[in-house]
BAKOL-322131 format. One record per atom (N, C-alpha, C): x, y, z. Coordinates in steps of 0.02 Angstrom, whole numbers. Each point is the difference from the previous one (the first is absolute). Layout:
BEGIN
{x X; y Y; z Z}
...
This chain:
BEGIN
{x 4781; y 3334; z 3773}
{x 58; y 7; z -41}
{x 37; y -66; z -3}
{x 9; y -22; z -51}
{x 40; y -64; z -12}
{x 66; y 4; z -8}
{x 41; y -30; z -22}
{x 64; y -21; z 0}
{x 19; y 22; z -54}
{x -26; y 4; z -60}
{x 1; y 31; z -58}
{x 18; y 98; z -17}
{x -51; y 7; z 46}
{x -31; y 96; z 18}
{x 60; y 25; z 45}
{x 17; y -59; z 35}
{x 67; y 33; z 37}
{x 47; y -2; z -23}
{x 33; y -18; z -48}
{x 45; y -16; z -21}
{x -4; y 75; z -61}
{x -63; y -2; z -34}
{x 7; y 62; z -24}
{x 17; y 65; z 26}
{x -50; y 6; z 50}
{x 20; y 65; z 60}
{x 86; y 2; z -5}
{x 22; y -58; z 52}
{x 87; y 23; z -7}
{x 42; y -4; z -51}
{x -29; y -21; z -68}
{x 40; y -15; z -65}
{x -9; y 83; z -14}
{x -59; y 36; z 9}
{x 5; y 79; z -2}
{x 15; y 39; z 20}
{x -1; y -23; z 83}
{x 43; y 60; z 39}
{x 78; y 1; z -8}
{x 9; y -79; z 6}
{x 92; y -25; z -27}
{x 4; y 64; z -72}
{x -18; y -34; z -58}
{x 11; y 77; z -55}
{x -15; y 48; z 26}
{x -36; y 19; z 11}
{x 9; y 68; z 32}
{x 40; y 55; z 25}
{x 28; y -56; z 57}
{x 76; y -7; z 28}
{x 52; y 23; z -17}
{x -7; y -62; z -52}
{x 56; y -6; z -48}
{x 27; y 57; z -42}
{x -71; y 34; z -37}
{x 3; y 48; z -45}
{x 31; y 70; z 39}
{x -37; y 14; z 80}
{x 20; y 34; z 14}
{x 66; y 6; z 41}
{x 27; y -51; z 13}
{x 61; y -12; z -6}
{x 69; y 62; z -45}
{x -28; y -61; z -45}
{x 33; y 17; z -71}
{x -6; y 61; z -25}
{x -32; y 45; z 23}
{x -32; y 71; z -57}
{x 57; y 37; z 64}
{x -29; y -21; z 57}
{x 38; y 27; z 79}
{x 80; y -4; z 2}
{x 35; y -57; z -40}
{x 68; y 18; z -17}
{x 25; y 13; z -30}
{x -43; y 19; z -75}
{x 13; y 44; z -61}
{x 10; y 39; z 23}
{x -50; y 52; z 24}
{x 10; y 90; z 13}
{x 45; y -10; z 49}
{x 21; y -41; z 41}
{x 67; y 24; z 49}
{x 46; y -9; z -35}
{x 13; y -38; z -70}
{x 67; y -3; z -33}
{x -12; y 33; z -15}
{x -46; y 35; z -58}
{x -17; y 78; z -39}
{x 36; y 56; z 61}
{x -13; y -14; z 34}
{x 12; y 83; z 45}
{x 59; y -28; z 26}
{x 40; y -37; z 30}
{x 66; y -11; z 23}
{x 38; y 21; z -66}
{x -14; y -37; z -71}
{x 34; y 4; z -36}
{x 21; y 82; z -26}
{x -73; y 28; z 13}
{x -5; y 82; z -17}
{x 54; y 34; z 58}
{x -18; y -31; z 47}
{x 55; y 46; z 52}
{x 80; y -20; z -7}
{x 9; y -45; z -37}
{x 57; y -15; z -10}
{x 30; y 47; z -54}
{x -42; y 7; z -52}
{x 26; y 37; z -55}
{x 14; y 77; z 36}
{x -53; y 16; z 26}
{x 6; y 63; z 20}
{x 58; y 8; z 54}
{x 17; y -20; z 43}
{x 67; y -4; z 25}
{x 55; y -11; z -19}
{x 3; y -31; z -78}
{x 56; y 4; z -51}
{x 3; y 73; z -48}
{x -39; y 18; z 0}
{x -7; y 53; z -38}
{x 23; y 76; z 58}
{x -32; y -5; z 51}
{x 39; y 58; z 86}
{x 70; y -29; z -28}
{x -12; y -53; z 21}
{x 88; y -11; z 7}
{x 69; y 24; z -59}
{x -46; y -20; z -51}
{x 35; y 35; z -59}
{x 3; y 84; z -11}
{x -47; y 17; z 27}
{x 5; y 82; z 2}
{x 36; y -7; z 69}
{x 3; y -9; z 32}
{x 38; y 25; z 80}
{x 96; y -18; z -25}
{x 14; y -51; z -47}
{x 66; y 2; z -43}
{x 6; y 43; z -58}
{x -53; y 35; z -2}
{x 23; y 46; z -58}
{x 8; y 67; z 39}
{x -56; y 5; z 33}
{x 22; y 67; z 57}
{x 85; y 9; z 26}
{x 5; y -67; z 16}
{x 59; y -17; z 47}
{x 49; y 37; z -47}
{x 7; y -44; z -73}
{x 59; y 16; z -37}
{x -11; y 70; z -18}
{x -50; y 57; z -3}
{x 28; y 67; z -7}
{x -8; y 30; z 66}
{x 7; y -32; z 22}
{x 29; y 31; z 51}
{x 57; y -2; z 24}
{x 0; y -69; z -1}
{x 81; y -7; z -8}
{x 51; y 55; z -59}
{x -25; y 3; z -41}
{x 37; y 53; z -61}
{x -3; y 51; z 9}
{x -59; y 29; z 40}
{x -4; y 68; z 37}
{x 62; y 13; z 38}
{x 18; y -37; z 62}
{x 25; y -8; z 45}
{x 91; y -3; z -52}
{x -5; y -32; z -54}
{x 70; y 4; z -28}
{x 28; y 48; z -24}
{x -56; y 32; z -32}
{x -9; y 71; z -38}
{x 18; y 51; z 36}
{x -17; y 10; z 103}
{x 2; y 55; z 21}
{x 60; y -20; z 13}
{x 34; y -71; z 8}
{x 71; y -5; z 44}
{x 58; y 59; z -72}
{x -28; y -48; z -68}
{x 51; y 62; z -41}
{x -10; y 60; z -10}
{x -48; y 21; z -3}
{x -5; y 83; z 38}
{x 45; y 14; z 46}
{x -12; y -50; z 65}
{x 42; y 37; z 44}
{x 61; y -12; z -3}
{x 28; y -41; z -41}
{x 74; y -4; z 10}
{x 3; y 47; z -40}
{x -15; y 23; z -64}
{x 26; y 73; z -59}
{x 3; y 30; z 56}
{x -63; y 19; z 45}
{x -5; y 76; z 19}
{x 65; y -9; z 91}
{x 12; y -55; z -17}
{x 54; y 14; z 49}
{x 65; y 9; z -21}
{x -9; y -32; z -67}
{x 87; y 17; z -25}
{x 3; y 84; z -31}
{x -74; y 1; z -11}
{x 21; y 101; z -15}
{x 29; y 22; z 71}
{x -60; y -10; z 43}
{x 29; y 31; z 60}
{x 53; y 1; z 29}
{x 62; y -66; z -10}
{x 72; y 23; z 5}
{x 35; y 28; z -50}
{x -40; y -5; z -64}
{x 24; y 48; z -37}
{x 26; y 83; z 2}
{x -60; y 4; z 28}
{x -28; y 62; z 10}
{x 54; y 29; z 70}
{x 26; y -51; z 50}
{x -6; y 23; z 66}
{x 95; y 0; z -28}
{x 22; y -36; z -52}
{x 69; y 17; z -14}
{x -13; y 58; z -32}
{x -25; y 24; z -23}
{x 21; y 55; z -63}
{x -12; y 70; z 52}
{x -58; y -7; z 56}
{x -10; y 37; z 45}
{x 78; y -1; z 42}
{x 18; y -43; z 18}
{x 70; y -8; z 51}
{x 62; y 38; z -47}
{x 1; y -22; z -63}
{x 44; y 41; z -28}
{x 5; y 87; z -21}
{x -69; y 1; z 9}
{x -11; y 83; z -34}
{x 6; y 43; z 82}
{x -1; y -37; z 36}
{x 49; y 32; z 90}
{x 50; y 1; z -21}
């Protein structure tokens, strides 16, 4: 093998390398990038959950204040009919 033949050998394994390198930090951006979206997208449903729930939670507080102002309603009109 001459000086020539070697130089080919590592001019091929170097590309080689190289290529697989390169293909090797594509698909980790491809898939980081994918997990990124997808954790924006949880996250956006876990704030939409949040906010009806939150409105749930507002909704039963005015329920309960009506159904408490009947109930002194109710507990005067009861006190007076003694």
């Amino acid at each position: 093998m001459d000086g020539h033949e070697m130089a080919e050998v590592v001019g091929a394994v170097g590309i080689f390398t190289f290529i697989t390198i390169v293909v090797t930090v594509t698909i980790w951006q491809l898939f980081a990038t994918w997990r990124a979206k997808a954790a924006l997208a949880r996250e956006a449903e876990y704030r939409d959950l949040t906010a009806r729930a939150v409105s749930s939670q507002e909704e039963a507080n005015r329920q309960l204040a009506d159904l408490r102002t009947r109930m002194e309603r109710l507990e005067r009109v009861l006190t007076e009919v003694e």
